[in-house]
C-alpha positions, 0 to 999 in steps of 0.5 A: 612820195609824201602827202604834202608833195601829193595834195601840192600837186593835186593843187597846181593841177587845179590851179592850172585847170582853172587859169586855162579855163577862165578866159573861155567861160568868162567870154561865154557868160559876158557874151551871155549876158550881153546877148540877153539884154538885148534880146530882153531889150528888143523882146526877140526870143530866137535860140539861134540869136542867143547861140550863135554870137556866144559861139563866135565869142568863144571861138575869138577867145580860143584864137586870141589866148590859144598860145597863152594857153599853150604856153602855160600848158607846157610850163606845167608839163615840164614842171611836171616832168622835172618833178617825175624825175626827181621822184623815180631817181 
């Protein structure tokens, strides 16, 4: 296996771990934010109010691209199989 065959793998990887990640922590830092200025607007200082709605937020984001991210799960698993047979033969 060569190098250039390596660092593209190590690539795709990333480049997958990012896409399957974005739309969770994006979801996160905007329900963030938004939850800031509110709080920041109405001066309520409340832990739970600034968790629970991020949470809730993040829950929606896994319901509604769960199968995106499945799918894209298992395109880069057999990807990744058809790349292990060619390599072992």
């Amino acid at each position: 296996m060569s190098t250039t065959a390596i660092i593209a793998a190590a690539r795709e990887m990333l480049i997958v771990t990012l896409m399957l990640l974005t739309p969770f922590l994006l979801t996160a830092v905007l329900s963030s934010f938004v939850m800031g200025l509110f709080q920041a607007s109405t001066r309520i200082n409340d832990l739970t109010l600034s968790f629970v709605p991020r949470f809730a937020a993040v829950l929606l984001a896994v319901y509604f691209a769960a199968s995106w991210a499945t799918g894209l799960m298992i395109g880069y698993l057999e990807r990744s199989v058809v790349a292990m047979r060619t390599i072992l033969g």
